[in-house]
N, C-alpha and C positions, 0 to 999 in steps of 0.2 A: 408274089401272090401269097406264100405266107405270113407274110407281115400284113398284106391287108385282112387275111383270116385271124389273124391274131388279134387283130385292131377292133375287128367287127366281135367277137369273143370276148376281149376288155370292154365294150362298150354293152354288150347284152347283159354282162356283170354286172357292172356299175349298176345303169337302168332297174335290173333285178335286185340292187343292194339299196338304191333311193327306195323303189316303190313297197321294199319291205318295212323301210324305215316311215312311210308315209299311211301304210295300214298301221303301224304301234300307234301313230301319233294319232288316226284317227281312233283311234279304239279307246287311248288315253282320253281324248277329249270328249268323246263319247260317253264316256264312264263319267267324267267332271261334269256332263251335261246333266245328266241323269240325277245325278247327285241334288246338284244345284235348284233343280226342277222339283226334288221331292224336299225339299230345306224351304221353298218359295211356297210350295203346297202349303206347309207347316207353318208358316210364317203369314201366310192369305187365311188361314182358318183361325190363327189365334186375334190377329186382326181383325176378324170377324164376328170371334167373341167376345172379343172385349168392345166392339160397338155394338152390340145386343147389351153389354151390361151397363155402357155410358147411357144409354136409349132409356134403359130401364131405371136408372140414378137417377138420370133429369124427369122423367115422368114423376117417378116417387117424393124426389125434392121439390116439385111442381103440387104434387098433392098434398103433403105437407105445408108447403108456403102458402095454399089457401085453408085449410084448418089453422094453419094457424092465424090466419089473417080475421076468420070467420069468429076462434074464440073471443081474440082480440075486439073484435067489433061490438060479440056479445058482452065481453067482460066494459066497455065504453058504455053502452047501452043502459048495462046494471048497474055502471056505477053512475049514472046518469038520473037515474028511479032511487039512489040511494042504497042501491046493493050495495055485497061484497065483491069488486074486481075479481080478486084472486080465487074467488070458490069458482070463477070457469076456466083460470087458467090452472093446466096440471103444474104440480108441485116440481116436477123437472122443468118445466119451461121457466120459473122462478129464478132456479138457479144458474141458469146459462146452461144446462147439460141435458140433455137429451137420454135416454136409455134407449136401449134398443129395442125393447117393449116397445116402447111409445112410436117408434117408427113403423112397425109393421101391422102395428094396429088401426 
């Protein structure tokens, strides 16, 4: 009989040594969840602004590409009547370069 109290005694140990080792582990994972969760927040929100700013690139390159298509047309037009082309295209468009002016204008 005391070997079986002994037995039932190692065995309520153990049991009490797993289920302590199974609350770390969940607490551990729990903590890596949390983490993980607020890195994925942070990583959905920069995702998010950088397609508000793609949004706003392609709009802006879109309004650009019809002025400039619109000078263009004009600048064909004038030199068509015998204008000067180049007095409607700006002097950055001339040179291949753009300023930054000219974009936001």
């Amino acid at each position: 009989m005391i070997s079986n109290r002994e037995s039932a005694r190692r065995s309520r140990a153990r049991k009490q040594w797993l289920m302590e080792g199974l609350r770390k582990q969940t607490d551990c994972l729990s903590s890596e969840n949390r983490e993980l969760a607020s890195r994925l927040a942070a990583v959905v929100g920069h995702c998010l602004a950088l397609r508000h700013d793609n949004h706003r690139l392609l709009s802006e390159a879109a309004a650009l590409r019809s002025r400039l298509s619109d000078r263009l047309a004009g600048a064909a037009a004038g030199a068509a009547c015998g204008g000067d082309p180049q007095s409607l295209v700006p002097a950055a468009f001339a040179g291949g370069f753009m300023p930054e002016t000219e974009l936001t204008a």
